[in-house]
C-alpha positions in Angstrom: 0.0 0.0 0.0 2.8 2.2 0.3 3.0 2.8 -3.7 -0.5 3.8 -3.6 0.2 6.4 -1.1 3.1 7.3 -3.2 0.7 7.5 -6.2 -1.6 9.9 -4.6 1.5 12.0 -3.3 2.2 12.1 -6.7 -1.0 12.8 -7.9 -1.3 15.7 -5.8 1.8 17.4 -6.5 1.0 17.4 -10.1 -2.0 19.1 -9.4 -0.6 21.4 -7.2 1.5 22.1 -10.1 -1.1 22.1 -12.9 -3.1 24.7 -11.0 -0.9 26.4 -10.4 1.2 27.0 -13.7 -2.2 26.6 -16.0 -5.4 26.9 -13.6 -5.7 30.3 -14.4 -9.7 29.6 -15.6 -10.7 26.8 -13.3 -11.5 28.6 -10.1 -14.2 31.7 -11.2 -15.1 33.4 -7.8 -18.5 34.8 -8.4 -19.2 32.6 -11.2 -21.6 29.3 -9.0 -22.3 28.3 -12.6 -18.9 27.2 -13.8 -17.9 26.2 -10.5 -21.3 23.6 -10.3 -20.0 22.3 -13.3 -16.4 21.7 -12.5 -17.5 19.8 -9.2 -19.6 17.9 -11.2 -17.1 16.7 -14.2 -14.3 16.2 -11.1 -16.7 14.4 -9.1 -17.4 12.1 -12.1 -13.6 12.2 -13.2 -12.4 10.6 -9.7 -15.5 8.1 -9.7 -14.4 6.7 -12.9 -10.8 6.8 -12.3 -9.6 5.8 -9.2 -11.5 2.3 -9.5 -9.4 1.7 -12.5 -6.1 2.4 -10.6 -7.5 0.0 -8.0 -7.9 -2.5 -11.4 -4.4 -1.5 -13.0 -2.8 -2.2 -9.6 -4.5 -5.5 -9.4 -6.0 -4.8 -5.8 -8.7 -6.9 -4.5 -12.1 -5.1 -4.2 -11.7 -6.0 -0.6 -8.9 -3.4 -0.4 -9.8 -0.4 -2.5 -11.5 1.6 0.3 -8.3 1.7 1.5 -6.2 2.5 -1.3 -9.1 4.9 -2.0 -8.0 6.4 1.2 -4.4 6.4 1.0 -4.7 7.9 -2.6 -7.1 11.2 -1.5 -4.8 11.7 2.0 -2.4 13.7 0.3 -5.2 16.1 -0.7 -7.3 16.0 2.1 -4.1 16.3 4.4 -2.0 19.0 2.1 -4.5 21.5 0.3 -6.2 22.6 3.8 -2.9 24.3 3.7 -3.0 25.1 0.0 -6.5 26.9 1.0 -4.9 28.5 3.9 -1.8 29.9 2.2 -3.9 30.5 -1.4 -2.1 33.3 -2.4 1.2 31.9 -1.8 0.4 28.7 -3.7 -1.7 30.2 -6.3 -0.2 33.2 -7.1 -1.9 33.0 -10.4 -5.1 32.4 -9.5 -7.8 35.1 -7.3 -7.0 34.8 -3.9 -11.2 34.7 -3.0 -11.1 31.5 -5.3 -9.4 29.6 -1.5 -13.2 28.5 -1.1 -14.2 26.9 -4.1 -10.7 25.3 -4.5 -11.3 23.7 -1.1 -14.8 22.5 -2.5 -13.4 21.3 -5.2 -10.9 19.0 -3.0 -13.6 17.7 -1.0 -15.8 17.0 -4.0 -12.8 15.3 -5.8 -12.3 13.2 -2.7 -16.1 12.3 -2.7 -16.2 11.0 -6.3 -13.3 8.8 -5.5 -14.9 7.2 -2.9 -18.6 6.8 -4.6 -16.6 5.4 -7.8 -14.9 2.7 -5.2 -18.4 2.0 -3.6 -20.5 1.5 -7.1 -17.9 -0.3 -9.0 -17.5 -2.8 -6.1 -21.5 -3.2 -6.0 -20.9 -4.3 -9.9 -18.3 -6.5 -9.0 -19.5 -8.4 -5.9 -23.1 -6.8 -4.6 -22.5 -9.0 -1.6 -19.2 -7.5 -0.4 -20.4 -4.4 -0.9 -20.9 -2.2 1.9 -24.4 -1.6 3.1 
């Protein structure tokens, strides 16, 4: 499990940099519309990917809450901080864009996790969590 921690390390530093050198239009503050929809293709995004890491790694089902986990802890551990020191990290982007980029963290997060939890009801409905 310690190369899928090292996977979402990885994951979230490229982000970190992405967003930072390019995310210029992502984050609208005032703009709820193109916000919605960025949650929404992220939330999506996650759900579709991170149960075909789990595949590609060749992880049981049984184990890809926890890779789920270990892969979104650099994010949900990191970009509180990222949020907190926005204008440092961001320089490039508004600084009143800290909120929706913490939203968008959580949201990512929470598609990883329902992806895990409906691919694992396709796989095995019985060892899926009730």
């Amino acid at each position: 499990m310690r190369r899928v921690f090292a996977i979402g390390l990885l994951f979230w530093a490229a982000g970190t940099f992405l967003i930072r050198f390019g995310g210029r239009g992502l984050l609208r503050p005032g703009q709820a519309l193109s916000t919605l929809a960025l949650y929404a293709a992220s939330f999506v995004l996650m759900g579709v990917l991170i149960p075909r890491i789990c595949r590609r790694l060749k992880l049981e089902p049984n184990a890809w809450f926890e890779a789920t986990a270990l892969l979104c802890l650099p994010t949900l551990v990191l970009d509180p901080f990222s949020a907190l020191f926005f204008p440092r990290v961001f320089p490039n982007l508004d600084p009143a864009a800290a909120g929706a980029f913490g939203g968008w963290m959580l949201v990512c997060c929470g598609g990883a996790f329902a992806g895990v939890i409906s691919a694992r009801r396709r796989i095995s409905p019985a060892s899926a969590p009730r």
